[in-house]
C-alpha positions in Angstrom: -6.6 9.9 -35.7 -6.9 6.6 -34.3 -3.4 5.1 -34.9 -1.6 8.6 -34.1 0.2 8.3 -30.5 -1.5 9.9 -27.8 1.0 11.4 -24.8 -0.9 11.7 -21.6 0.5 12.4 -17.9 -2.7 11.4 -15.9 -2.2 13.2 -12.2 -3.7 11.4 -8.9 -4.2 13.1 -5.6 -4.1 9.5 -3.8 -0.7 7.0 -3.8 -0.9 3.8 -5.7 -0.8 1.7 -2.4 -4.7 3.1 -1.8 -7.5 0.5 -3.0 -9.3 3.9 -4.7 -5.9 3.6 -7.2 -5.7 -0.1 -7.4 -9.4 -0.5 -8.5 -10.2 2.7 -10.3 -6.7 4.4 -11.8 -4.7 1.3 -12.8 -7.1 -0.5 -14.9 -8.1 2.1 -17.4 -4.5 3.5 -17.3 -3.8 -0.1 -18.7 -6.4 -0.8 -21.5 -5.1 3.0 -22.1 -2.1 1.8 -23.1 -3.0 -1.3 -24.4 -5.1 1.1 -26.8 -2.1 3.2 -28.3 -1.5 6.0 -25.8 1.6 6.8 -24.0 0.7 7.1 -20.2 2.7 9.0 -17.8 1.1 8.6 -14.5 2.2 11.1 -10.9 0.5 10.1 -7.9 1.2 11.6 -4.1 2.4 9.2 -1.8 1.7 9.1 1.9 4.9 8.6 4.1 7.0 8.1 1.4 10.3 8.8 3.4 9.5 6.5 5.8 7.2 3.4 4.2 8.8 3.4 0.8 12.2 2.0 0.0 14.0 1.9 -2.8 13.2 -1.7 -3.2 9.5 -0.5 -3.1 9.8 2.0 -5.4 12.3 0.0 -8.1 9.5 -2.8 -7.8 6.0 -0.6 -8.5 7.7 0.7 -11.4 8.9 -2.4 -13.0 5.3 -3.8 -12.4 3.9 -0.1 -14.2 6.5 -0.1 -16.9 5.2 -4.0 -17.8 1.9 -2.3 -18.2 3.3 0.5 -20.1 3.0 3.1 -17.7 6.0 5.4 -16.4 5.2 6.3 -12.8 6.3 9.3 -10.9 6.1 9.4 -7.6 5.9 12.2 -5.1 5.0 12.9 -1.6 2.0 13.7 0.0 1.5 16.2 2.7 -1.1 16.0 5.1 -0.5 18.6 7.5 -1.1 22.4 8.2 -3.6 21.3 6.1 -4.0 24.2 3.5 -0.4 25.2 3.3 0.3 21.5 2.9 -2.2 21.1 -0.2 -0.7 24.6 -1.7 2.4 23.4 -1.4 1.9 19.9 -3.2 0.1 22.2 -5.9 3.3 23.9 -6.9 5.3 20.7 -6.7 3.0 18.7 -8.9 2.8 21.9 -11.2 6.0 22.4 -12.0 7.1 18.0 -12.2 3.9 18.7 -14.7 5.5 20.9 -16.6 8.7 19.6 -16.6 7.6 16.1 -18.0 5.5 17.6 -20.4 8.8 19.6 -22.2 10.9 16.5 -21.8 9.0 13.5 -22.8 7.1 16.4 -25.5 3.7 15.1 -23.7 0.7 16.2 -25.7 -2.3 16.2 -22.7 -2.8 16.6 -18.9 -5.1 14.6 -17.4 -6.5 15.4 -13.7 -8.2 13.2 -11.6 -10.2 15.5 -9.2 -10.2 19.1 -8.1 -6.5 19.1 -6.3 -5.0 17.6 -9.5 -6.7 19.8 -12.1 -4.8 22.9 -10.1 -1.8 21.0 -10.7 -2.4 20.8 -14.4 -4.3 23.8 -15.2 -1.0 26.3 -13.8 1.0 23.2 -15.6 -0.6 24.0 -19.0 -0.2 27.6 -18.1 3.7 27.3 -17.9 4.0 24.6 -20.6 1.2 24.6 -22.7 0.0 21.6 -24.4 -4.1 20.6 -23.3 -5.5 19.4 -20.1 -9.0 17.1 -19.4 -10.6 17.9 -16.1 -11.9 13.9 -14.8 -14.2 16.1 -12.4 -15.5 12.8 -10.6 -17.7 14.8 -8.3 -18.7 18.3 -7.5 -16.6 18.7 -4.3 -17.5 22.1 -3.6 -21.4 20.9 -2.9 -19.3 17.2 -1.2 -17.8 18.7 1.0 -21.3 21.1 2.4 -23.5 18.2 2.0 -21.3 16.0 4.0 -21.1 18.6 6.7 -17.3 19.4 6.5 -18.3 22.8 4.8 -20.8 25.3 6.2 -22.9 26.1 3.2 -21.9 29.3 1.6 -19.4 29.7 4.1 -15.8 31.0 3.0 -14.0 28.0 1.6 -17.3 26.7 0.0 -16.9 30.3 -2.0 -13.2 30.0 -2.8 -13.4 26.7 -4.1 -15.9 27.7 -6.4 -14.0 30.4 -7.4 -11.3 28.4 -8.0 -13.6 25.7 -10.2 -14.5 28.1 -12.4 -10.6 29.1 -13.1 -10.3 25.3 -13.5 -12.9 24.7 -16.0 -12.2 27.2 -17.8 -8.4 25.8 -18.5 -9.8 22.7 -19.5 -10.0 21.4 -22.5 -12.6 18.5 -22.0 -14.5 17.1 -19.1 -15.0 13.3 -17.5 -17.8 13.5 -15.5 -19.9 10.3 -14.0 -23.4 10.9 -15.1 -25.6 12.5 -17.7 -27.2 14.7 -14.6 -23.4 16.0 -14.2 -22.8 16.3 -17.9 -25.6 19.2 -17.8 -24.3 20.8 -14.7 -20.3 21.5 -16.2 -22.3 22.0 -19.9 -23.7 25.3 -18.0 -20.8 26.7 -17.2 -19.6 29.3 -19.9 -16.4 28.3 -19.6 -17.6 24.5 -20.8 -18.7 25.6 -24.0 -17.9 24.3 -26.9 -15.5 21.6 -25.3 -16.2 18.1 -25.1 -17.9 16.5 -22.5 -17.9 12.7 -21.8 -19.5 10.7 -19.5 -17.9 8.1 -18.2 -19.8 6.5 -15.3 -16.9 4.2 -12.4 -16.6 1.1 -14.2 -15.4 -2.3 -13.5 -13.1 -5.2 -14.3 -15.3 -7.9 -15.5 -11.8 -10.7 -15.0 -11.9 -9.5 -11.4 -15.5 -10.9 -11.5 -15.3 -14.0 -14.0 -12.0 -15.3 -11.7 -14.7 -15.6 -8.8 -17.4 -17.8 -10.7 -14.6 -20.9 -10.2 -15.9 -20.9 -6.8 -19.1 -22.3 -5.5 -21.8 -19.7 -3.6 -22.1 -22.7 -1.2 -17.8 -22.8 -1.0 -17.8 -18.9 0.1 -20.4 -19.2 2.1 -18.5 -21.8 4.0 -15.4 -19.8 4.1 -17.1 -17.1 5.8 -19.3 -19.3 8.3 -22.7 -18.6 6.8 -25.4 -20.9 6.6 -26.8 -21.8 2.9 -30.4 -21.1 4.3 -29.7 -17.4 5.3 -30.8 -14.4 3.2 -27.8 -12.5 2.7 -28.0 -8.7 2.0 -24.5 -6.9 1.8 -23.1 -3.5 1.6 -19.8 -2.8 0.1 -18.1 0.7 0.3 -17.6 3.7 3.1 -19.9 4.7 5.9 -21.0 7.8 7.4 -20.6 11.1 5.6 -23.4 11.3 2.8 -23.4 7.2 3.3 -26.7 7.0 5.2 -25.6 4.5 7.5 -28.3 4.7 10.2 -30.8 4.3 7.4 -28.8 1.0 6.4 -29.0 0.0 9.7 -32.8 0.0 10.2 -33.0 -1.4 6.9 -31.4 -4.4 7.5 -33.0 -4.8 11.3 -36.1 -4.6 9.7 -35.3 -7.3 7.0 -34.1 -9.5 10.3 -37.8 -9.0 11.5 -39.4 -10.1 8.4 -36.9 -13.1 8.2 -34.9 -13.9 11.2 -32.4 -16.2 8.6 -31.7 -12.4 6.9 -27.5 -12.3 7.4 -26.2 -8.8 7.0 -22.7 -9.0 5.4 -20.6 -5.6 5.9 -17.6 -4.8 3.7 -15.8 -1.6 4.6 -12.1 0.4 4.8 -14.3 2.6 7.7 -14.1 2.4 11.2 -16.5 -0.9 12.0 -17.8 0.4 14.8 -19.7 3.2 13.0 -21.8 0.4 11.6 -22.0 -2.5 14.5 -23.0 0.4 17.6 -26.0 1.2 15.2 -26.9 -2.2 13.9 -26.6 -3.4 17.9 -29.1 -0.2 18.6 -31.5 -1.8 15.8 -31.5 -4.5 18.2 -29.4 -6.7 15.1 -27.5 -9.5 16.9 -23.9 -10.3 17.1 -24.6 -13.0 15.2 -26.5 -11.9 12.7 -24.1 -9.5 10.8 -20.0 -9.0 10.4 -17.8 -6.5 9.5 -14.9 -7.1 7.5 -11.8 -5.2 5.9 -11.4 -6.8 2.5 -8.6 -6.4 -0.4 -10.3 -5.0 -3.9 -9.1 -8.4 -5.9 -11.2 -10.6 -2.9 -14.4 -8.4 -2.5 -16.1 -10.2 -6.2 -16.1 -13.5 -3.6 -17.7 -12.0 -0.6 -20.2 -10.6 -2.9 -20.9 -13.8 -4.3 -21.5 -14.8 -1.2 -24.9 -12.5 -0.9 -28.5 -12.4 -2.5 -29.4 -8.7 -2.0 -26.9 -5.6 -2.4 -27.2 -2.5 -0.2 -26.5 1.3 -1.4 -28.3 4.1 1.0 -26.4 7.7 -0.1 -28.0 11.2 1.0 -30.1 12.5 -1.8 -28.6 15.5 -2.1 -27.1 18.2 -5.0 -24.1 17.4 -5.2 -24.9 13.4 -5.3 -26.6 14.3 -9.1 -22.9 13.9 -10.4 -22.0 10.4 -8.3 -21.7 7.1 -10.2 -20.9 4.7 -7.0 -18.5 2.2 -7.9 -20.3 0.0 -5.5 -23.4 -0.5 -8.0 -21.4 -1.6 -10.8 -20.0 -4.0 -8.6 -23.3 -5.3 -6.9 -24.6 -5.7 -10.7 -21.0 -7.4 -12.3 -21.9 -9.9 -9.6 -25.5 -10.3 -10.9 -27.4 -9.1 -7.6 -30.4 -7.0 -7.3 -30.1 -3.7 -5.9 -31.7 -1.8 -3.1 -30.9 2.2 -3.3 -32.6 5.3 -2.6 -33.9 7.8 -5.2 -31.9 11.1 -6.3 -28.6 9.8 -7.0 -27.1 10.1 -10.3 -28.1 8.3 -12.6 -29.5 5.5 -10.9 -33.1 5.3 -10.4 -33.3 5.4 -14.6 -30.8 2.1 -14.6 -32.4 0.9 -12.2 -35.9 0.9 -13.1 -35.7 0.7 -16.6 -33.6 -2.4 -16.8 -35.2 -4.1 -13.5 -31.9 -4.7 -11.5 -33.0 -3.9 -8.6 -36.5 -1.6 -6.3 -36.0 2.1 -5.6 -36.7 3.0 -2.1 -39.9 5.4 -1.8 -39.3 6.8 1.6 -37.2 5.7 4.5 -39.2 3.8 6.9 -40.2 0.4 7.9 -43.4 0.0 5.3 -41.2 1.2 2.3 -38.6 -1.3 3.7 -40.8 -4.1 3.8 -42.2 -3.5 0.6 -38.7 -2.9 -1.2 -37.7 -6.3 0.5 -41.1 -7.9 -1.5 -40.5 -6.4 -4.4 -36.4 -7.2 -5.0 -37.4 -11.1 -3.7 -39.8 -11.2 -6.6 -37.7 -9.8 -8.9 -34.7 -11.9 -8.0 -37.1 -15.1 -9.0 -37.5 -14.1 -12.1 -35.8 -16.3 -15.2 -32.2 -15.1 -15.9 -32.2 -12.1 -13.4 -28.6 -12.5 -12.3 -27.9 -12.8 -16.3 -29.7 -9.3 -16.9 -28.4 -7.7 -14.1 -24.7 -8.8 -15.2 -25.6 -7.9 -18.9 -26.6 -4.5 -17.8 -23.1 -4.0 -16.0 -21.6 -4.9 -19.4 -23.7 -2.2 -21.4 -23.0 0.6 -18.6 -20.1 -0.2 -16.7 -17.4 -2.6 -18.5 -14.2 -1.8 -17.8 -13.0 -1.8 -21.9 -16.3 -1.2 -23.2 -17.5 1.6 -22.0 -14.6 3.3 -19.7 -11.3 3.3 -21.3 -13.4 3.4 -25.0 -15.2 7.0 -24.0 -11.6 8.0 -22.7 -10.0 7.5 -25.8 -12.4 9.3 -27.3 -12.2 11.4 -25.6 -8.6 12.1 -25.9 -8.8 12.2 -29.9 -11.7 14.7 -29.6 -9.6 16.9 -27.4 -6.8 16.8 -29.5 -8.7 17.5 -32.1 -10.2 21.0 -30.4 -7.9 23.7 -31.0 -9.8 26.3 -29.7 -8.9 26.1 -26.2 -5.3 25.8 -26.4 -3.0 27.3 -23.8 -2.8 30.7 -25.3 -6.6 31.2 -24.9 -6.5 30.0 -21.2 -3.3 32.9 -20.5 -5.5 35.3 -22.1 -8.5 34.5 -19.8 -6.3 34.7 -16.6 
């Protein structure tokens, strides 16, 4: 089935301006394509009557089409919340649909919770088969975050509502093997295909930084060559244990007042600097900067030891953080805490990087021992970039499971969308 054209409309909650898209949706949308299949892709756009223009538009889908991607765009709504969501639901629904009978597409694809609504009622009015990219289990997200009081009434509803979702699908994306069990419990998962495809990178993103010197970056960014650089790249606060961070890298300072903390965030700065100043880390010890995705493989070329502290919690089992794949692509240890994902296995078994046993200054001191020796080894920057290849490569791993993925799908004719309007 391999040289039979695939038709996919791939559906994204978030516009293509956002880094989330740039990094994440567009690359496997292209090797996608590059691959054989026909990629439609809708995306919500934020303010798009009044930051878009026509040039705007005329230019992103040029720049798609080059790519082989046709783009449909539509706005996002933010607010009453709720009705506002609904409301983007039955828009992207029936645009779905429409698509699908016109361009005779063979597959929804839905990137998230809000999208897979979109194409399960889609699918109900169109037919045709629908994967459900579950990236995380947002029901459990949003309680262990705090949004959600646990068990509370949305918590319930939304779980309803998953199970409605899952069973429409027709296959499943999800980010690690710990998730692949979780969805494989569900009755409705039975018998469809499951595939788990952890966030990947691009390695050119990371080869385009190794004409640069570490000593040039460091430069660039005013930090001394004798400093110990530690860095953390991604969000903070929610399930991102950012006070823990914080007395992480304070500590580090106190074992080795060179230690340089290098911050890279989209997040509010201060929710970082107000608790690394608390620490009692100095102005000048640490910054905080806003980077663009294509420039972030040079700031962490920059460090020696990468940063990821996320609350070990349920619905954390199913999160593949982008952020690791990066730290690894750029051939740095790792630092993390246990009971996320998959990562204390990758971790330990392929010796990129020291699992945290506890959060306190005596496991941070001896994580800081054991990550220094480590990182003297022979070749460790070469293993941990060789690891990134075997898990997280871009074309390797990512867009081959999703074609995959795709064929098997198509292939499944049990769950087609007579079977799902008979469940309903």
């Amino acid at each position: 089935m391999k040289n039979v054209p695939i038709r996919s409309l791939y559906i994204s909650y978030f516009g293509l301006r956002e880094p989330l898209v740039q990094t994440q949706v567009l690359p496997y949308l292209r090797t996608l394509s590059e691959s054989g299949v026909d990629i439609w892709l809708m995306t919500f756009e934020p303010r798009m009557k009044t930051a878009w223009t026509g040039r705007d538009i005329n230019e992103w889908r040029e720049r798609l089409n080059g790519a082989g991607i046709r783009w449909i765009g539509l706005p996002y709504h933010k607010r009453p919340t709720l009705p506002a969501t609904l409301f983007d639901i039955a828009r992207g629904a029936l645009t779905a649909s429409r698509v699908k009978r016109k361009q005779k597409l063979d597959l929804f694809h839905a990137r998230g919770y809000v999208p897979a609504a979109m194409a399960a009622l889609a699918k109900w009015i169109s037919g045709g088969r629908m994967i459900f990219d579950v990236r995380g289990l947002m029901p459990e997200e949003y309680v262990d975050a705090g949004v959600w009081p646990e068990n509370g009434l949305l918590y319930r509803l939304t779980k309803r509502a998953e199970a409605k979702l899952i069973n429409a699908a027709d296959g499943f994306v999800v980010l690690t093997e710990k998730a692949r069990g979780i969805i494989a419990g569900h009755a409705g998962a039975r018998n469809k295909p499951v595939e788990v495809i952890p966030c990947c990178v691009d390695f050119d993103r990371f080869n385009a930084a190794n004409v640069i010197s570490k000593e040039a970056i460091r430069a660039e960014l005013r930090i001394a060559e004798d400093r110990r650089v530690l860095v953390y790249a991604g969000a903070l606060g929610g399930w991102y244990l950012t006070d823990e961070m914080a007395r992480f890298i304070a500590t580090a300072m106190r074992q080795d007042p060179k230690s340089y903390a290098l911050i890279i965030t989209q997040s509010d700065p201060a929710i970082i600097t107000d608790r690394l100043k608390r620490a009692g880390v100095g102005a000048r010890d640490f910054s905080v900067s806003r980077v663009a995705p294509e420039r972030a493989p040079l700031y962490l070329k920059a460090a020696d030891i990468a940063l990821s502290f996320i609350k070990p919690c349920y619905s954390k089992l199913a999160s593949s953080p982008t952020k690791i794949a990066e730290y690894l692509a750029s051939g740095l240890p790792v630092v993390c805490n246990a009971g996320v994902g998959d990562l204390d296995e990758l971790i330990e078994v392929n010796r990129v990087g020291v699992i945290l046993s506890a959060f306190n200054s005596d496991a941070y001191i001896e994580a800081l021992r054991k990550v220094e020796a480590l990182s003297r080894e022979d070749d460790f920057a070469a293993r941990c970039r060789e690891t990134a290849r075997r898990q997280f490569d871009l074309q390797a791993v990512g867009a081959k499971r999703y074609r995959n993925l795709y064929e098997r799908v198509m292939r499944n004719r049990s769950a087609g969308a007579a079977a799902y309007k008979a469940a309903l």
